[in-house]
TORMI-511355 format. One record per residue: residue number from 1; residue in one letter; x, y, z of N, C-alpha, C in turn. Coordinates in steps of 0.1 Angstrom, whole numbers, plus 5000, padded with zeros to 4 digits. Example, Ala and Ser with C-alpha at 12.3 -4.5 7.8 and 13.67 -1.06 7.14 Angstrom:
BEGIN
[1, 'A', [5132, 4943, 5078], [5123, 4955, 5078], [5132, 4967, 5078]]
[2, 'S', [5128, 4978, 5071], [5137, 4989, 5071], [5129, 5000, 5079]]
END
This chain:
BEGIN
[1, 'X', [5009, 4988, 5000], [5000, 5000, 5000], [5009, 5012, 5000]]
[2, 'X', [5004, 5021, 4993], [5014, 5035, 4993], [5012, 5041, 5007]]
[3, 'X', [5022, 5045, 5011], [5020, 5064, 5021], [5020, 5068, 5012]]
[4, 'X', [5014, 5082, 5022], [5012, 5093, 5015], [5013, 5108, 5027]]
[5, 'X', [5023, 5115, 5028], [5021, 5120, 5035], [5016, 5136, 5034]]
[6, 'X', [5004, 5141, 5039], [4997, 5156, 5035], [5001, 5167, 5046]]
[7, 'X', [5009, 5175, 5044], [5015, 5187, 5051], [5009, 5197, 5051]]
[8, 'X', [5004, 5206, 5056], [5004, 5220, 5057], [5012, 5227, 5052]]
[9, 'X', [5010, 5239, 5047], [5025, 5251, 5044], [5013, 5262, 5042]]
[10, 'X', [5020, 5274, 5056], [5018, 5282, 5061], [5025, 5292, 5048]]
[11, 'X', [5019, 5302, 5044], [5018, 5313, 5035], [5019, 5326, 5039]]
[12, 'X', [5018, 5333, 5029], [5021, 5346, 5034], [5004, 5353, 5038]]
[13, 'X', [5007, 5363, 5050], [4991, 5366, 5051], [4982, 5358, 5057]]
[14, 'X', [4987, 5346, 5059], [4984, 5339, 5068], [4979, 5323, 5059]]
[15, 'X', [4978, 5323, 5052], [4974, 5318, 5036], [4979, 5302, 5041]]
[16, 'X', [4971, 5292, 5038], [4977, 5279, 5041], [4973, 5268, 5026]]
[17, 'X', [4985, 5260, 5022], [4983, 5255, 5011], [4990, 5239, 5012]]
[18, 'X', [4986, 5227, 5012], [4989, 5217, 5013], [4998, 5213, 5005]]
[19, 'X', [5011, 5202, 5011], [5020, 5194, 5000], [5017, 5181, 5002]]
[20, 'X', [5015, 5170, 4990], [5015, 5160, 4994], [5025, 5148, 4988]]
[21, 'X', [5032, 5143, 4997], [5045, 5133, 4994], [5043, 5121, 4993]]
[22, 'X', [5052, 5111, 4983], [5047, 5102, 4986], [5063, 5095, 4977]]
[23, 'X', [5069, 5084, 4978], [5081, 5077, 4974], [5084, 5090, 4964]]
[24, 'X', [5094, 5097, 4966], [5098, 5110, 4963], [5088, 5119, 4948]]
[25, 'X', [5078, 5114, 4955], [5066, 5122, 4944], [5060, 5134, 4955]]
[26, 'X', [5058, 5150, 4946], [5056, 5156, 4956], [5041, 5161, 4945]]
[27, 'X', [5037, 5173, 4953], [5031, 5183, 4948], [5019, 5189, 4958]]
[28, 'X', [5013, 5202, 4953], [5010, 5211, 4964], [4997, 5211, 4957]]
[29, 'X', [4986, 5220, 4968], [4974, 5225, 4962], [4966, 5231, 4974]]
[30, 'X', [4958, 5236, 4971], [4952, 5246, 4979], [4946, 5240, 4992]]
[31, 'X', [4943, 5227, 4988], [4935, 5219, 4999], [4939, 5208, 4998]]
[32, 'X', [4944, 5202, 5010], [4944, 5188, 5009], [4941, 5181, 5002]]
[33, 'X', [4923, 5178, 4999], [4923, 5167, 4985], [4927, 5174, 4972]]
[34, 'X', [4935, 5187, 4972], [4934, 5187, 4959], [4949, 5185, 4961]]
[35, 'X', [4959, 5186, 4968], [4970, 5178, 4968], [4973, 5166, 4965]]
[36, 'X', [4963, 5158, 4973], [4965, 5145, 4970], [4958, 5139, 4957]]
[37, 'X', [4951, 5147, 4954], [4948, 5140, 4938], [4958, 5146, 4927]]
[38, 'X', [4963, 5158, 4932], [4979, 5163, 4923], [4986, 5148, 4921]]
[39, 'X', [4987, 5143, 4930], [4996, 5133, 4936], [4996, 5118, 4933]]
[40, 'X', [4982, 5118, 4933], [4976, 5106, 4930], [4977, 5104, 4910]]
[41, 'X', [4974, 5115, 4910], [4978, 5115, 4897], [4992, 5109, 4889]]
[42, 'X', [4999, 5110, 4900], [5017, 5113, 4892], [5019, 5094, 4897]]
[43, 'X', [5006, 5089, 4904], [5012, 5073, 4905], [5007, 5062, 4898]]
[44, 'X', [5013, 5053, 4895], [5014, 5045, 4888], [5004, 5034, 4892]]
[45, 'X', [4993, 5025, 4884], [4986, 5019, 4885], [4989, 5011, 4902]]
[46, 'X', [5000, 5004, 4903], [5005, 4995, 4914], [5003, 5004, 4923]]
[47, 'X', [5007, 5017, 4928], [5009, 5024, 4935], [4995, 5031, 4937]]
[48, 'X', [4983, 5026, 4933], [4972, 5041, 4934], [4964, 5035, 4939]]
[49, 'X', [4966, 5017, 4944], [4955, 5016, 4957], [4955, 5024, 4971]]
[50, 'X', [4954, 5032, 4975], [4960, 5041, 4984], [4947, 5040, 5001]]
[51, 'X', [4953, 5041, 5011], [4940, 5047, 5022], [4944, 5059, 5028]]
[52, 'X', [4933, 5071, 5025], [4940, 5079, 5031], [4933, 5079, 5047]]
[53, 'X', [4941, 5083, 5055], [4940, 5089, 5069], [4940, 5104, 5073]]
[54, 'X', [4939, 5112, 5078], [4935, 5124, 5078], [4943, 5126, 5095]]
[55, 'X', [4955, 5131, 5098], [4958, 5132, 5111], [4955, 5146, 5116]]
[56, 'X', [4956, 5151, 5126], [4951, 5169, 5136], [4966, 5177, 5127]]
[57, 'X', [4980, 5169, 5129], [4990, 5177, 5124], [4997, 5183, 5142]]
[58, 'X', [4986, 5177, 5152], [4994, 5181, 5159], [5007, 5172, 5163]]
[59, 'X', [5019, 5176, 5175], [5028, 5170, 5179], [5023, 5157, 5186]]
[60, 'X', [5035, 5146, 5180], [5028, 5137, 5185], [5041, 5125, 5189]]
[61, 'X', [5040, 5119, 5194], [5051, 5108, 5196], [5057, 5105, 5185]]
[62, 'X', [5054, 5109, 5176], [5060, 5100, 5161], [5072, 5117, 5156]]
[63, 'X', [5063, 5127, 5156], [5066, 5135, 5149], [5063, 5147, 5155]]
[64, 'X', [5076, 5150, 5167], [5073, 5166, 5181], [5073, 5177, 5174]]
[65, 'X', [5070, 5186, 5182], [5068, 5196, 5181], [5078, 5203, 5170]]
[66, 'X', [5093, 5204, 5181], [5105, 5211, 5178], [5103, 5205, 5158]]
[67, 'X', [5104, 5192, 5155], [5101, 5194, 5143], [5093, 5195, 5133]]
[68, 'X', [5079, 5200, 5138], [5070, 5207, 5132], [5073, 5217, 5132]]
[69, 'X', [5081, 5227, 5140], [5085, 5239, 5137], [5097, 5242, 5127]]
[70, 'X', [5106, 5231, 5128], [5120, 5234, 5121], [5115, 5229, 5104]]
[71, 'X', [5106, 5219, 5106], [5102, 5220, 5090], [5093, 5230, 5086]]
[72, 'X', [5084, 5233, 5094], [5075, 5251, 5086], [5087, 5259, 5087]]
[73, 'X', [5099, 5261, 5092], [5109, 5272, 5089], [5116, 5268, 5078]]
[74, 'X', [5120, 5256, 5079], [5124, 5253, 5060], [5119, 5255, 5048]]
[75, 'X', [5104, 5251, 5052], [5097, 5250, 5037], [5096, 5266, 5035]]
[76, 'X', [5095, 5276, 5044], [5088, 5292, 5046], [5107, 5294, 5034]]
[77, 'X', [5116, 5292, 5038], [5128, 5294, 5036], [5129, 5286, 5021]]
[78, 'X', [5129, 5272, 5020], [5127, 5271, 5005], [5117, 5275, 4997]]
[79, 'X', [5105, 5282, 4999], [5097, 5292, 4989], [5105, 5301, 4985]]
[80, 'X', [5105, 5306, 5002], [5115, 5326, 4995], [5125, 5321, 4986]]
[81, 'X', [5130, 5312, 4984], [5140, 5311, 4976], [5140, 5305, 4962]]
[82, 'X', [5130, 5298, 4961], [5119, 5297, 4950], [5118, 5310, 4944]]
[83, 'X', [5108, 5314, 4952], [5101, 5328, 4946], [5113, 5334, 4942]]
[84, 'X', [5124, 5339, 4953], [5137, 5347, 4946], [5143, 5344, 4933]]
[85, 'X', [5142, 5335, 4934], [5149, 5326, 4918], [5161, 5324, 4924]]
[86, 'X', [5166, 5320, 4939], [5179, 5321, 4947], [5178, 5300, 4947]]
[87, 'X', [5192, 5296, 4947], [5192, 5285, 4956], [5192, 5282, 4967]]
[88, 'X', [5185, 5273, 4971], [5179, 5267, 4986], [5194, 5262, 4990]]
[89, 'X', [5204, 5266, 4997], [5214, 5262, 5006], [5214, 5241, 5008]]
[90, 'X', [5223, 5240, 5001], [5222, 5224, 5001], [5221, 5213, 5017]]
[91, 'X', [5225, 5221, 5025], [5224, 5218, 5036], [5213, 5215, 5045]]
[92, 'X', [5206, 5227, 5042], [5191, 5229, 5041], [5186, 5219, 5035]]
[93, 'X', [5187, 5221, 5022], [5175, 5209, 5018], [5176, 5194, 5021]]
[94, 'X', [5191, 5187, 5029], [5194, 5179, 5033], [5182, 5176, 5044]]
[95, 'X', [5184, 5189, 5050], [5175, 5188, 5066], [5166, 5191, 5059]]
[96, 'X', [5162, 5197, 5050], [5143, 5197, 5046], [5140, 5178, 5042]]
[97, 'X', [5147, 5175, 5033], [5142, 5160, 5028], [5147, 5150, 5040]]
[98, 'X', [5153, 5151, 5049], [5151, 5141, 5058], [5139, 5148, 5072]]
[99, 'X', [5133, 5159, 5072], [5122, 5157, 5080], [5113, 5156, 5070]]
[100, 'X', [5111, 5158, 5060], [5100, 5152, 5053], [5100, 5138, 5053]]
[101, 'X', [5108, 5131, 5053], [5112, 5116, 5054], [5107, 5115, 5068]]
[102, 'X', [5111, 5120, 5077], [5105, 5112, 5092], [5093, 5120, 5095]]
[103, 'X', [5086, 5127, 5086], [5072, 5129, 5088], [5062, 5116, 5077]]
[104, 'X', [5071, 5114, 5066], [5067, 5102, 5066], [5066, 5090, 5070]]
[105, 'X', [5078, 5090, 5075], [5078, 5078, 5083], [5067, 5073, 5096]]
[106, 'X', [5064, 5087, 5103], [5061, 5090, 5113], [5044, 5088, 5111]]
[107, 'X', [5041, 5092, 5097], [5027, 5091, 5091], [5027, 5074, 5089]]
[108, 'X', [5032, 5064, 5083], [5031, 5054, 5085], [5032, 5045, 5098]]
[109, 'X', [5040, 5050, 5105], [5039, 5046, 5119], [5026, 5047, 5129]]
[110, 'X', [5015, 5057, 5124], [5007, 5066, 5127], [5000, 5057, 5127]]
[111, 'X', [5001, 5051, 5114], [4992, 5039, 5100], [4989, 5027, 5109]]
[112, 'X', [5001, 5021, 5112], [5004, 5009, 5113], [5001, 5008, 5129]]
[113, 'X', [4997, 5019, 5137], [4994, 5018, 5150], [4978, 5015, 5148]]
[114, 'X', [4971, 5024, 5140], [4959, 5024, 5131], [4953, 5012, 5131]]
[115, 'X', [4962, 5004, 5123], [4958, 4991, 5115], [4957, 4981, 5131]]
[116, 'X', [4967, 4980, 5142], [4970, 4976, 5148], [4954, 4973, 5157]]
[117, 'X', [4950, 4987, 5159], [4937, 4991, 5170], [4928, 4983, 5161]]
[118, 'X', [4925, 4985, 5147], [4913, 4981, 5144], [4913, 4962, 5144]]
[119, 'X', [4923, 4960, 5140], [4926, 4943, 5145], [4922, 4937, 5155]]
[120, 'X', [4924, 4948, 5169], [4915, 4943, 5180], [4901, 4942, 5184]]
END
């Protein structure tokens, strides 16, 4: 079964617009499902049996606080630099793609505690 993991990203103005990841497939959209059918789109028959789960986004044993904040300061950081036409500091995007990695991870872990409860 695919993950799929659906992010927030905090905007200017207060503006909020979803990303949705999935085995290094990305893409954004104004609202969650319209992320994840961005997304759904870019996958391949095998890959598009999917279940989505819907989590609060708050901090959680899988995925704290501290890095829900250090990833909304990256992504805010790799836009402006987007938008600037500037490169995103390689360093940076190291630590951007491995908390996106352990927020997926953290989203399957989420899953698999999920799957666990309903077994009983």
């Amino acid at each position: 079964m695919t993950k799929i993991a659906i992010l927030p990203i905090s905007g200017e103005q207060g503006s909020v617009t979803f990303c949705a990841v999935s085995n290094g497939k990305r893409s954004q959209g104004p609202t969650a499902g319209a992320a994840l059918d961005a997304l759904t789109a870019q996958l391949t028959p095998d890959e598009a049996g999917t279940m989505v789960i819907v989590q609060n986004q708050r901090p959680d044993q899988y995925f704290n606080a501290e890095s829900q904040q250090r990833l909304a300061q990256l992504m805010a950081r790799w836009r402006s630099c987007r938008d600037q036409g500037q490169t995103f500091p390689a360093d940076e995007q190291a630590e951007l793609a491995g908390l996106i990695d352990a927020e997926l991870r953290a989203s399957a872990a989420r899953s698999a505690a999920l799957a666990d409860e309903l077994q009983r």
